[in-house]
Gaussian input, Z-matrix of N, CA and C with variables (Angstrom, degrees):
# hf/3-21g

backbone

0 1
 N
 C     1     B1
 C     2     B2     1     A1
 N     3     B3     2     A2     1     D1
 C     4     B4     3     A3     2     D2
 C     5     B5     4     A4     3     D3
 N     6     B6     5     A5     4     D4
 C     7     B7     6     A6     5     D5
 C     8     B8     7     A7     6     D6
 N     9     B9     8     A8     7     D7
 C    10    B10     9     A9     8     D8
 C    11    B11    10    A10     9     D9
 N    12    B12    11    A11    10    D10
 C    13    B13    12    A12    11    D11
 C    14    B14    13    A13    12    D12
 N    15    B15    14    A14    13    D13
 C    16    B16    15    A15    14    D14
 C    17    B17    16    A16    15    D15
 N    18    B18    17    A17    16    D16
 C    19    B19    18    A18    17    D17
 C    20    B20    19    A19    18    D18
 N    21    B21    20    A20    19    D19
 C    22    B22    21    A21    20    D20
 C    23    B23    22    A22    21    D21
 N    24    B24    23    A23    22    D22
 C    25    B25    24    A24    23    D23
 C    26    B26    25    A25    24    D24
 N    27    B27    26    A26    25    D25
 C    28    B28    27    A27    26    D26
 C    29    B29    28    A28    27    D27
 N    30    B30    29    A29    28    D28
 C    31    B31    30    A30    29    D29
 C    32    B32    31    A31    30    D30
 N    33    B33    32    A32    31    D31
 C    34    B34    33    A33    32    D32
 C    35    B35    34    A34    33    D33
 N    36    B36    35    A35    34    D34
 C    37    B37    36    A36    35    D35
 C    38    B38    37    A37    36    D36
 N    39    B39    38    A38    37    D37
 C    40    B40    39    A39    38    D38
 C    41    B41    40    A40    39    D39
 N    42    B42    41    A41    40    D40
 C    43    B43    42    A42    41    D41
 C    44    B44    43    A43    42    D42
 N    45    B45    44    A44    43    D43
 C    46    B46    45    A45    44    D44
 C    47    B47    46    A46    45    D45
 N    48    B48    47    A47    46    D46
 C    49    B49    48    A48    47    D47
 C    50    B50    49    A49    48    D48
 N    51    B51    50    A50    49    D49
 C    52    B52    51    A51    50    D50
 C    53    B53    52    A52    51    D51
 N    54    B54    53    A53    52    D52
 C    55    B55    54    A54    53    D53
 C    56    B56    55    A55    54    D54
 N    57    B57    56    A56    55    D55
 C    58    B58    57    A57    56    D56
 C    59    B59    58    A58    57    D57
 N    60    B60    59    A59    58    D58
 C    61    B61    60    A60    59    D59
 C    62    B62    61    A61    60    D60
 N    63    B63    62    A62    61    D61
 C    64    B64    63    A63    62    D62
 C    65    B65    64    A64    63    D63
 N    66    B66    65    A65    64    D64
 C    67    B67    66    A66    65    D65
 C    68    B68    67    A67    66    D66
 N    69    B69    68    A68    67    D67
 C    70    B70    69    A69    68    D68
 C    71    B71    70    A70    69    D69
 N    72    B72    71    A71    70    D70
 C    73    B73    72    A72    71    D71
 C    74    B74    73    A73    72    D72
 N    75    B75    74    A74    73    D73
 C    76    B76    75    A75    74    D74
 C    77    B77    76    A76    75    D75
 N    78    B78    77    A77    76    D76
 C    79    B79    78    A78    77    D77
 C    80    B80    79    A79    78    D78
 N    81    B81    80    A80    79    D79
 C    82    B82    81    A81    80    D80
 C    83    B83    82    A82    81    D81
 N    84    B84    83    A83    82    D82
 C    85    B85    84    A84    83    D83
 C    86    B86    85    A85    84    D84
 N    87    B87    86    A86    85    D85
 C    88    B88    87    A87    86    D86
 C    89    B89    88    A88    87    D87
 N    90    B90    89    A89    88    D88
 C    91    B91    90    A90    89    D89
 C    92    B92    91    A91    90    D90
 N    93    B93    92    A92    91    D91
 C    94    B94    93    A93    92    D92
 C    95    B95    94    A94    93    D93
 N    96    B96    95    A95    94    D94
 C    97    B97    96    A96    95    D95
 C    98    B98    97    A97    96    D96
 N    99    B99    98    A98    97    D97
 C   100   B100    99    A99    98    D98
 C   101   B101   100   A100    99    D99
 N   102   B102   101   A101   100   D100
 C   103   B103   102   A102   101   D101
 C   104   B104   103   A103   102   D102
 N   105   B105   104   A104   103   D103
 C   106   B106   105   A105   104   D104
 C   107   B107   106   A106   105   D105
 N   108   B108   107   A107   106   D106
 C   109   B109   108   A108   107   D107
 C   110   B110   109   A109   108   D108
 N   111   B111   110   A110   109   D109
 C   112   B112   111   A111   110   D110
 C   113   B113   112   A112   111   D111
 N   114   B114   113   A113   112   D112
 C   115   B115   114   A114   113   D113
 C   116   B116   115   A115   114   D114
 N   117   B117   116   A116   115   D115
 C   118   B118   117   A117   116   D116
 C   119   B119   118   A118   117   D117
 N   120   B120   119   A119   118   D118
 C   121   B121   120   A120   119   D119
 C   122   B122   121   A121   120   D120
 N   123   B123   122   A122   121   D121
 C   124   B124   123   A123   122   D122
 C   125   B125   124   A124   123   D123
 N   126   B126   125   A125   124   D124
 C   127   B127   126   A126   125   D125
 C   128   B128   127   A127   126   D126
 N   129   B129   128   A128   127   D127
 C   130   B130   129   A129   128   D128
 C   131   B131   130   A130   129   D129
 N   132   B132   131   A131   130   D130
 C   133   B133   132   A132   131   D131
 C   134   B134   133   A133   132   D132
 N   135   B135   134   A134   133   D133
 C   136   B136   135   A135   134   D134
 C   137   B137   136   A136   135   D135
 N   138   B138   137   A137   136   D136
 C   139   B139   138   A138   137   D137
 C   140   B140   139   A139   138   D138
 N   141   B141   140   A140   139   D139
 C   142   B142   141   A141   140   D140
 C   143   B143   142   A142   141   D141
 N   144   B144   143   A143   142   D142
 C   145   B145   144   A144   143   D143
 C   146   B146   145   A145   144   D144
 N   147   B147   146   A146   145   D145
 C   148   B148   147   A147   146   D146
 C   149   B149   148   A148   147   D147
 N   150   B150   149   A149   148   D148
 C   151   B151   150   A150   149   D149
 C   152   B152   151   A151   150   D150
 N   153   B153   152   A152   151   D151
 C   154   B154   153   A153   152   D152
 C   155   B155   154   A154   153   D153
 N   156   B156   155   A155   154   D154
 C   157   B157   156   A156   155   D155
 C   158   B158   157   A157   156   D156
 N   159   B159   158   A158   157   D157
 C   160   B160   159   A159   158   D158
 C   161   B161   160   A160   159   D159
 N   162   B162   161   A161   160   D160
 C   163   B163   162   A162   161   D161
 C   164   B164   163   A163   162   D162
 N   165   B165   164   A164   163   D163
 C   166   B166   165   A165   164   D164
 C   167   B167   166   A166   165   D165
 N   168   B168   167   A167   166   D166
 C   169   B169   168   A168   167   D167
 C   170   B170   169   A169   168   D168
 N   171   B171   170   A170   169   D169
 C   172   B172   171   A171   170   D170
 C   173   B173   172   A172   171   D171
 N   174   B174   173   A173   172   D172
 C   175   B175   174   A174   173   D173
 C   176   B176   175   A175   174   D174
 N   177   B177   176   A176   175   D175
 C   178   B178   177   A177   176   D176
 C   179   B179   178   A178   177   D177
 N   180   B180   179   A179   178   D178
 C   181   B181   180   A180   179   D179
 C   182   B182   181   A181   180   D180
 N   183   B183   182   A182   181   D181
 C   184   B184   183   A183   182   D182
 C   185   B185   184   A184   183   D183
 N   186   B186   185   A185   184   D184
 C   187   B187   186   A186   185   D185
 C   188   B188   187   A187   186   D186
 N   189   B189   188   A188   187   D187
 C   190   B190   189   A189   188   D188
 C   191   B191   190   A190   189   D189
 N   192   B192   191   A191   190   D190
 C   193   B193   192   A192   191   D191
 C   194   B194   193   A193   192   D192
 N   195   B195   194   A194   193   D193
 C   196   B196   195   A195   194   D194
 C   197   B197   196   A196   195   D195
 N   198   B198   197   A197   196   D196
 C   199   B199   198   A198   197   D197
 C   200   B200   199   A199   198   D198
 N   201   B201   200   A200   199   D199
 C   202   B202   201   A201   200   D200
 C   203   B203   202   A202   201   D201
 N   204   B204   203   A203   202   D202
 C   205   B205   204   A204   203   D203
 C   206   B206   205   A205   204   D204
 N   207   B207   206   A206   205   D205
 C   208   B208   207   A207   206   D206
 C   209   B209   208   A208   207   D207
 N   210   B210   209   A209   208   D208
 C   211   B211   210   A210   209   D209
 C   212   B212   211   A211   210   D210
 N   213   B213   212   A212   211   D211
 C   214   B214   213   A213   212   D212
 C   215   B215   214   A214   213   D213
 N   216   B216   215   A215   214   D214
 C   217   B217   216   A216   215   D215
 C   218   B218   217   A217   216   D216
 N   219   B219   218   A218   217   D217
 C   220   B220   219   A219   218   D218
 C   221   B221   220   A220   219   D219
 N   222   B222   221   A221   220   D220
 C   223   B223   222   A222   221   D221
 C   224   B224   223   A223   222   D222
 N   225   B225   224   A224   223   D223
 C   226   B226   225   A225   224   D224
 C   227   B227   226   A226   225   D225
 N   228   B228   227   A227   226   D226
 C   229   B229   228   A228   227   D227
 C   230   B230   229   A229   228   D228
 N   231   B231   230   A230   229   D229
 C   232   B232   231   A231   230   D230
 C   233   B233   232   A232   231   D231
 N   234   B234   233   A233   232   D232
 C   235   B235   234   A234   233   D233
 C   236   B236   235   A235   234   D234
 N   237   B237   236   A236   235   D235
 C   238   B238   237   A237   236   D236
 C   239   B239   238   A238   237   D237
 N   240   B240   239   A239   238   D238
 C   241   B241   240   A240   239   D239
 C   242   B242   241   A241   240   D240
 N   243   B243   242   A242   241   D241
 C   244   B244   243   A243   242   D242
 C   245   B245   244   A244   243   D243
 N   246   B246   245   A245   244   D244
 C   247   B247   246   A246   245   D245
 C   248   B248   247   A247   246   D246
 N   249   B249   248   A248   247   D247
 C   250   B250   249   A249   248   D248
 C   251   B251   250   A250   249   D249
 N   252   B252   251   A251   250   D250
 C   253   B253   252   A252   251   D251
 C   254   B254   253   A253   252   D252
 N   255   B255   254   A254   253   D253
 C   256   B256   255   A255   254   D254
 C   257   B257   256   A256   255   D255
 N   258   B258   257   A257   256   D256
 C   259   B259   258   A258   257   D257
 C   260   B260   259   A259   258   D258
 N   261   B261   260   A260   259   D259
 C   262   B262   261   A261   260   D260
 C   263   B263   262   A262   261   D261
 N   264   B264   263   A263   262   D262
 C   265   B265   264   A264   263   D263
 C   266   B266   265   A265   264   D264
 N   267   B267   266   A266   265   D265
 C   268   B268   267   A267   266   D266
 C   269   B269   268   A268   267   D267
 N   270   B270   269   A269   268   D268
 C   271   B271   270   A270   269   D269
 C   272   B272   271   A271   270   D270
 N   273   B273   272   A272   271   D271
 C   274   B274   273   A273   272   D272
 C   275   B275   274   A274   273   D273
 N   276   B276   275   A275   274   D274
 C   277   B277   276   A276   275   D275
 C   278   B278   277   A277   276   D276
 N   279   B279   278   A278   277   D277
 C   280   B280   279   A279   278   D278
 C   281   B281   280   A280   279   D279
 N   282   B282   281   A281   280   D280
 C   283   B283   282   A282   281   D281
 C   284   B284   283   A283   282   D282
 N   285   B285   284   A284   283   D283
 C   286   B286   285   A285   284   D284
 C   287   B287   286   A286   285   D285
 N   288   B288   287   A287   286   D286
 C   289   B289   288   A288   287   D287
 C   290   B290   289   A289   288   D288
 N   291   B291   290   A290   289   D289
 C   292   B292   291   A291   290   D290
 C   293   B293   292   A292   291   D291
 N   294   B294   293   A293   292   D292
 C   295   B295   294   A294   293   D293
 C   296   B296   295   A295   294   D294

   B1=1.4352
   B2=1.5248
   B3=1.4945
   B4=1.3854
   B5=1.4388
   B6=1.5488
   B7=1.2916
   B8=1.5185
   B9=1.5432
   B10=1.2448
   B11=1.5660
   B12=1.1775
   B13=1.4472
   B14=2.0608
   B15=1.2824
   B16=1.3402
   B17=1.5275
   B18=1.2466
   B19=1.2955
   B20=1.1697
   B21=1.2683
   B22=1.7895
   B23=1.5734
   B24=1.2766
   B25=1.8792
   B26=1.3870
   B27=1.4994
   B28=1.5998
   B29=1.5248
   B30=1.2671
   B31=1.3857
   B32=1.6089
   B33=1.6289
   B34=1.1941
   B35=1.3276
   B36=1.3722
   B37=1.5292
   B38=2.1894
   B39=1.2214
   B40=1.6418
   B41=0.9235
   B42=1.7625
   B43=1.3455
   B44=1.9512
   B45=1.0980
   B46=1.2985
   B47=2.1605
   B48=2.0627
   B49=1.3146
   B50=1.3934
   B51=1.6841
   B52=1.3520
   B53=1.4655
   B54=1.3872
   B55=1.5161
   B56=1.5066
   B57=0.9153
   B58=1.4173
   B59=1.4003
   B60=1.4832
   B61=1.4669
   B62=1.5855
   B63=1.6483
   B64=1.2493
   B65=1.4685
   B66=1.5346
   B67=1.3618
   B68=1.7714
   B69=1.7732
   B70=1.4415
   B71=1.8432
   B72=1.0138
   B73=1.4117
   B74=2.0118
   B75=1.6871
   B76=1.0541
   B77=1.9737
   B78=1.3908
   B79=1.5782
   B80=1.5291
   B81=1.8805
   B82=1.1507
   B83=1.5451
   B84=1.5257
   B85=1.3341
   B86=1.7279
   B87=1.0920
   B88=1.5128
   B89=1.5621
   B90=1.4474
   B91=1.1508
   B92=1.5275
   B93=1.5249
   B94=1.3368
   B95=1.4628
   B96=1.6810
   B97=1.8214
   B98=2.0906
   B99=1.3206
   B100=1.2310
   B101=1.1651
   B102=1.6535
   B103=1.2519
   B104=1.3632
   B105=1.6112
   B106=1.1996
   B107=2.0800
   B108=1.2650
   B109=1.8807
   B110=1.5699
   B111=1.3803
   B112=1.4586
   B113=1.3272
   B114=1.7349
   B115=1.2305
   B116=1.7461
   B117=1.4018
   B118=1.5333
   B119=1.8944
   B120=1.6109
   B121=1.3966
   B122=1.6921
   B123=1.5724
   B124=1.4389
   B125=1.1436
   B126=1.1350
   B127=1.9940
   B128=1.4130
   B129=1.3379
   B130=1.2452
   B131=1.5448
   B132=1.7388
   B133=1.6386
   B134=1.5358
   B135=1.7692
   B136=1.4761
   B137=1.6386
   B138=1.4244
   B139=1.3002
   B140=1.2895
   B141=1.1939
   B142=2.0864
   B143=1.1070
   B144=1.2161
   B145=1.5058
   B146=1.5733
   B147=1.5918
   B148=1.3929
   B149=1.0780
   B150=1.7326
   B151=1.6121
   B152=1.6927
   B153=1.5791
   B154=1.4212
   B155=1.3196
   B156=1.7416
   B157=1.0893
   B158=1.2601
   B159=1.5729
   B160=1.2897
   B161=1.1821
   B162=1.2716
   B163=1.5274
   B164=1.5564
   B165=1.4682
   B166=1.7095
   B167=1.6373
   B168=1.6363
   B169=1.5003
   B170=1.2587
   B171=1.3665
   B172=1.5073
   B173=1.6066
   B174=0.7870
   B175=1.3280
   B176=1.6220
   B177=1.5240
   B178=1.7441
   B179=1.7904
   B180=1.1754
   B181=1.2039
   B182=1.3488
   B183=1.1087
   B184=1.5750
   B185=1.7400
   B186=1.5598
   B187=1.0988
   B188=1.5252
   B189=1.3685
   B190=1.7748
   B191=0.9484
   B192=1.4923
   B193=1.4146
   B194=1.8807
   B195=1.2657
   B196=1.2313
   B197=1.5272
   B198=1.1041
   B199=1.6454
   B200=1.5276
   B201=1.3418
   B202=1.5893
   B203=1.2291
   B204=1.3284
   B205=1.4439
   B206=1.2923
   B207=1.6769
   B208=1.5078
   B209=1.8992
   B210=1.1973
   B211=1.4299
   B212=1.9711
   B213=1.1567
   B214=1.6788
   B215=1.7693
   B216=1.6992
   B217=1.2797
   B218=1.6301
   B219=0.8854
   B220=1.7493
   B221=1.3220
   B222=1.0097
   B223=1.6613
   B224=1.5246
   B225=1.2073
   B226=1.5092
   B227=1.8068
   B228=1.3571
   B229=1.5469
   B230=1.9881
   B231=1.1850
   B232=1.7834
   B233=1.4900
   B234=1.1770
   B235=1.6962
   B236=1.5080
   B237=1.1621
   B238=1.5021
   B239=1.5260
   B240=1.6072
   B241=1.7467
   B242=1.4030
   B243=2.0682
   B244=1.3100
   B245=1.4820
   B246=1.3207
   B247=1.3975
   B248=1.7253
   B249=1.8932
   B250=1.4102
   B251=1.6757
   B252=1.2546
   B253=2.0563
   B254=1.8976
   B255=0.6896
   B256=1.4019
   B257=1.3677
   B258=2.0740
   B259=1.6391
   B260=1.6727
   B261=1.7396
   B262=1.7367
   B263=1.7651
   B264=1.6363
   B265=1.4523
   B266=1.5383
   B267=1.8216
   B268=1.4549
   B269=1.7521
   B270=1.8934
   B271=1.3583
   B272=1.2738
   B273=1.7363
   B274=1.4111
   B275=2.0629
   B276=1.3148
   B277=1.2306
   B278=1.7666
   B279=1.5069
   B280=1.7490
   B281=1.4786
   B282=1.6287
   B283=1.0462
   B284=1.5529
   B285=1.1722
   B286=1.6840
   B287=1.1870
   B288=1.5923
   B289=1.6390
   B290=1.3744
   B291=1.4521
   B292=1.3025
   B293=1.7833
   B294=1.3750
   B295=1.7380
   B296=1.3081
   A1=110.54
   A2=119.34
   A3=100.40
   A4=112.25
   A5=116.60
   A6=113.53
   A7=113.86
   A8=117.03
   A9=150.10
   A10=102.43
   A11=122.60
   A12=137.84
   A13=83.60
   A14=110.94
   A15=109.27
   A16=129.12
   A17=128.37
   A18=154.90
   A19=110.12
   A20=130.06
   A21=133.94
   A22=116.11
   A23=92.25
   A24=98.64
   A25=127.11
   A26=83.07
   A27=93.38
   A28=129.37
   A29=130.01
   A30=127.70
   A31=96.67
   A32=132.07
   A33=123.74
   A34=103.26
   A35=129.83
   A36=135.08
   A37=85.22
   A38=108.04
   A39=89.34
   A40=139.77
   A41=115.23
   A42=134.24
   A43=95.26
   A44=105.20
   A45=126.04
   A46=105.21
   A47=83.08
   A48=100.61
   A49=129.99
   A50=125.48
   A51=137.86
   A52=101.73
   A53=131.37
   A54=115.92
   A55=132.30
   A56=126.96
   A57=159.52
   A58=121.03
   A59=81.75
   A60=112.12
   A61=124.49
   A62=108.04
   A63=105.12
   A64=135.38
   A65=111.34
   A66=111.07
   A67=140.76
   A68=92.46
   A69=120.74
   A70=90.97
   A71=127.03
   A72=136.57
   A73=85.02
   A74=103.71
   A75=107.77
   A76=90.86
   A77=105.84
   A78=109.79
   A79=106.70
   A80=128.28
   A81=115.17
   A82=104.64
   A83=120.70
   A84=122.75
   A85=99.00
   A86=109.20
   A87=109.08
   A88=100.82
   A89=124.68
   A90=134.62
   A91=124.64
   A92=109.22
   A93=95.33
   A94=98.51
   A95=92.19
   A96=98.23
   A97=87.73
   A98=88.72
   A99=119.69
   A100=116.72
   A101=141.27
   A102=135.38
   A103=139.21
   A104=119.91
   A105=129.70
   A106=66.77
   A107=94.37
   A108=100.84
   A109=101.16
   A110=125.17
   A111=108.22
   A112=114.71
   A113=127.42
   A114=136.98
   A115=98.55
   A116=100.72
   A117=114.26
   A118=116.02
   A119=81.07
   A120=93.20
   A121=130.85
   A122=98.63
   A123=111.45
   A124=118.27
   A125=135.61
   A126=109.13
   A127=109.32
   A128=132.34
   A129=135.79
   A130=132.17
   A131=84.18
   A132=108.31
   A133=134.79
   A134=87.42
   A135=122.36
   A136=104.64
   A137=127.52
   A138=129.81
   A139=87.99
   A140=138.63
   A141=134.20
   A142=97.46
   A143=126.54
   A144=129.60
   A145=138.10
   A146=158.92
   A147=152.11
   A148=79.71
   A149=91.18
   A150=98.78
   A151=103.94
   A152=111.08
   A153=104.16
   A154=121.94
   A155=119.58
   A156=90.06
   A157=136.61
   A158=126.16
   A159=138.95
   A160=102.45
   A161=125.46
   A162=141.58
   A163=101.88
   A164=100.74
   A165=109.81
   A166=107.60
   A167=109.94
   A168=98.23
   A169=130.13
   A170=133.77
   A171=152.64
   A172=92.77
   A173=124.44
   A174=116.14
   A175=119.64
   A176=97.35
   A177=96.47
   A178=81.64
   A179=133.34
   A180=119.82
   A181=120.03
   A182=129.74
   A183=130.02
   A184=96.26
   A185=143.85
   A186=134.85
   A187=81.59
   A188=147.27
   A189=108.59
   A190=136.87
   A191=105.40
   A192=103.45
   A193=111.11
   A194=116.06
   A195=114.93
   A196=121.73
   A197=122.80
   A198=109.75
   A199=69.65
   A200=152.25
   A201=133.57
   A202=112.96
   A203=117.02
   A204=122.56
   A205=101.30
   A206=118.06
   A207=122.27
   A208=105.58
   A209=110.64
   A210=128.67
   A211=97.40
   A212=107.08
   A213=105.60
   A214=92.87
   A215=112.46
   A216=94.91
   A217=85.81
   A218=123.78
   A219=109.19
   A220=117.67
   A221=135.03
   A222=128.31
   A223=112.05
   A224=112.63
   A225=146.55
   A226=91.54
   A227=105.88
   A228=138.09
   A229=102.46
   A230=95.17
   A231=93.60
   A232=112.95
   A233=125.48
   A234=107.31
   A235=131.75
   A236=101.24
   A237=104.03
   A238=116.76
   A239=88.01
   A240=100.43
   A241=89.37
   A242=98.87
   A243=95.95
   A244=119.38
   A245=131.88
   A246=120.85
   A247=135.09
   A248=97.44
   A249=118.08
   A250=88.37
   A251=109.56
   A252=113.05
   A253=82.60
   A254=128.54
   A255=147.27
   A256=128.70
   A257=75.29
   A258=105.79
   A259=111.24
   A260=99.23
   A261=97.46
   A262=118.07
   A263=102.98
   A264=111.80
   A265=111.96
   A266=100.65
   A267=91.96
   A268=121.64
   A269=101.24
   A270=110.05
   A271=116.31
   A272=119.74
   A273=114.90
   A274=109.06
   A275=100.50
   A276=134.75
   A277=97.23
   A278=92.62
   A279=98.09
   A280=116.27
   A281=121.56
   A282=132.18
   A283=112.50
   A284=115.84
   A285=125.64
   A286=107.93
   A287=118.62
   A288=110.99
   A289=112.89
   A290=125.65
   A291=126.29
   A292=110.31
   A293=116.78
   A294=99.64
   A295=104.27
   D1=-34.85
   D2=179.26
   D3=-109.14
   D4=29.47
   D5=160.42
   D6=-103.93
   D7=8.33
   D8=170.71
   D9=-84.45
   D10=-54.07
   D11=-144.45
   D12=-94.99
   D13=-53.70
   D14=174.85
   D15=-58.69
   D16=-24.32
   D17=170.23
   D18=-74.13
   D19=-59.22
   D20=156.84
   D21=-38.62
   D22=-57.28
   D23=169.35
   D24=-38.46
   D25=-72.54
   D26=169.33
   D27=-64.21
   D28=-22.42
   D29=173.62
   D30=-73.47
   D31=-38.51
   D32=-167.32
   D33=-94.53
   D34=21.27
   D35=174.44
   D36=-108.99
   D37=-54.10
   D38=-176.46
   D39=-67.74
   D40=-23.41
   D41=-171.78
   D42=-77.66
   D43=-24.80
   D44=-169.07
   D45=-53.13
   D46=-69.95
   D47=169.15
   D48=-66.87
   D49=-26.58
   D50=168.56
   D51=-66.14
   D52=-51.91
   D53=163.25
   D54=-48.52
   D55=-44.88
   D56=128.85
   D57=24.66
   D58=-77.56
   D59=-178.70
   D60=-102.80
   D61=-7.12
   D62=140.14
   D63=-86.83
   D64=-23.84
   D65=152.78
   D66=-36.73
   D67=-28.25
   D68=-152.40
   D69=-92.18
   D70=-22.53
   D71=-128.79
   D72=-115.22
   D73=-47.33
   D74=-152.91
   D75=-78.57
   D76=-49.29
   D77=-174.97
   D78=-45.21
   D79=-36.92
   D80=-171.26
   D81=-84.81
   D82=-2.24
   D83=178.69
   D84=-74.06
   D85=-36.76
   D86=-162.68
   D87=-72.65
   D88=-31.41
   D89=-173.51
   D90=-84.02
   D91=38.84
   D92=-172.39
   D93=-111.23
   D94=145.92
   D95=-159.15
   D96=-96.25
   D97=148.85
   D98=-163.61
   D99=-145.75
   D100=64.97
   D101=168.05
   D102=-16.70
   D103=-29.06
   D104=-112.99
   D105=-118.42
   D106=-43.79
   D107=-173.79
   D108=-47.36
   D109=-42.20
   D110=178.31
   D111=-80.77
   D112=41.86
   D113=157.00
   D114=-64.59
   D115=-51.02
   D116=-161.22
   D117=-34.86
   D118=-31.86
   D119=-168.19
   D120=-111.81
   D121=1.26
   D122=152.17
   D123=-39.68
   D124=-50.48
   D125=-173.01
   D126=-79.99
   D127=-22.28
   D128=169.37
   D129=-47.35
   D130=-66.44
   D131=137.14
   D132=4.73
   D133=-98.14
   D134=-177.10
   D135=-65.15
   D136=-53.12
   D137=-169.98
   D138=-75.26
   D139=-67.53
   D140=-135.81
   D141=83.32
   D142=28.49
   D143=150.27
   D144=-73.34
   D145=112.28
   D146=-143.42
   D147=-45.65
   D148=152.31
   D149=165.16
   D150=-96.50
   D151=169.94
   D152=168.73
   D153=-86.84
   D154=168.04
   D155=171.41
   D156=-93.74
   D157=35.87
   D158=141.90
   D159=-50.21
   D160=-65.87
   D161=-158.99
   D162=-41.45
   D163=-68.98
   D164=-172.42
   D165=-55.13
   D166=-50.11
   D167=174.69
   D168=-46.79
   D169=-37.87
   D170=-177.38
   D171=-71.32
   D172=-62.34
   D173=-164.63
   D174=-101.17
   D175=16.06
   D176=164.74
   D177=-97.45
   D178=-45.43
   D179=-173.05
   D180=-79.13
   D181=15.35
   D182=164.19
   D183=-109.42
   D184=-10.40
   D185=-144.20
   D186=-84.26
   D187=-15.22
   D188=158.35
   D189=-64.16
   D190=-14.93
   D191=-177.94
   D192=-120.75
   D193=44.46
   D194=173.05
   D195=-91.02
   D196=2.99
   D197=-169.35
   D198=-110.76
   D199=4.18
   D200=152.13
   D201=-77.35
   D202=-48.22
   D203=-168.69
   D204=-63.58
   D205=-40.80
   D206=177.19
   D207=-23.52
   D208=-52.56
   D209=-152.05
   D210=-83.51
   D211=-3.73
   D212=-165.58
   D213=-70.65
   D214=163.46
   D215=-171.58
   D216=-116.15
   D217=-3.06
   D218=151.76
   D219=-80.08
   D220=-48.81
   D221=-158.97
   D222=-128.61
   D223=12.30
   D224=-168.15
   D225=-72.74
   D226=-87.97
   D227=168.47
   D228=-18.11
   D229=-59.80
   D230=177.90
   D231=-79.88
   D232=-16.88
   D233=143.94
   D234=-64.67
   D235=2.16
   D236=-170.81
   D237=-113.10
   D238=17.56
   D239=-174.56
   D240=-107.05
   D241=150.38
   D242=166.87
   D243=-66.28
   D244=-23.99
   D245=163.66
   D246=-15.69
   D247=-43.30
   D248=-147.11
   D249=-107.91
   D250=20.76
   D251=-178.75
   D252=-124.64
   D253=-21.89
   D254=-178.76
   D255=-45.69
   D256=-72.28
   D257=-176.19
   D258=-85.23
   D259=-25.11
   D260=-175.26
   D261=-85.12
   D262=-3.72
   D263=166.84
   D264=-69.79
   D265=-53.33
   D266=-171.54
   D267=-54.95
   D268=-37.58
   D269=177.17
   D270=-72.10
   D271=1.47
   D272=166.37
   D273=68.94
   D274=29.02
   D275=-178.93
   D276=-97.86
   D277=121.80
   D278=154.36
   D279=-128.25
   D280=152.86
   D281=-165.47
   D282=-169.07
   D283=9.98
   D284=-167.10
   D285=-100.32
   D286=-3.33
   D287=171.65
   D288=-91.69
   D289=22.37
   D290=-157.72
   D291=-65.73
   D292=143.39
   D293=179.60
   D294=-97.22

């Protein structure tokens, strides 16, 4: 009985970690920083114009990695406009605690 009881355990201890770690796999999929996505939001940007909601999507999904991109020397520079404190309010985007 408890090599029954141990066998249950353990399949619901792996299925546990095989979920786990495909969960783990998919979140760093979602996280891949990509500069090029806050193209979307150059005219928004530059004008102080709404952004679209392309705009906000691209850059709610790059917002982990914006105080890096901050530093990019292409698309770096247009985060550093007040425009781009602007556009990441409306998209409900933060990035202003950067160190």
């Amino acid at each position: 009985m408890e090599t029954i009881f141990g066998l249950r355990l353990f399949t619901v201890a792996a299925m546990a970690l095989l979920l786990s770690g495909g969960h783990l796999r998919l979140t760093e999929a979602q996280i891949t920083c990509d500069p090029v996505q806050i193209s979307w939001c150059l005219q928004s940007i530059v004008s102080r114009m709404p952004p679209t909601a392309e705009c906000c999507q691209k850059l709610k999904a790059q917002e982990p990695c914006l105080c890096r991109e901050k530093g990019d020397p292409t698309f770096g520079g247009y985060l550093r406009l007040p425009g781009a404190l602007m556009v990441c309010n409306a998209c409900n985007v933060t990035f202003s605690d950067c160190n």
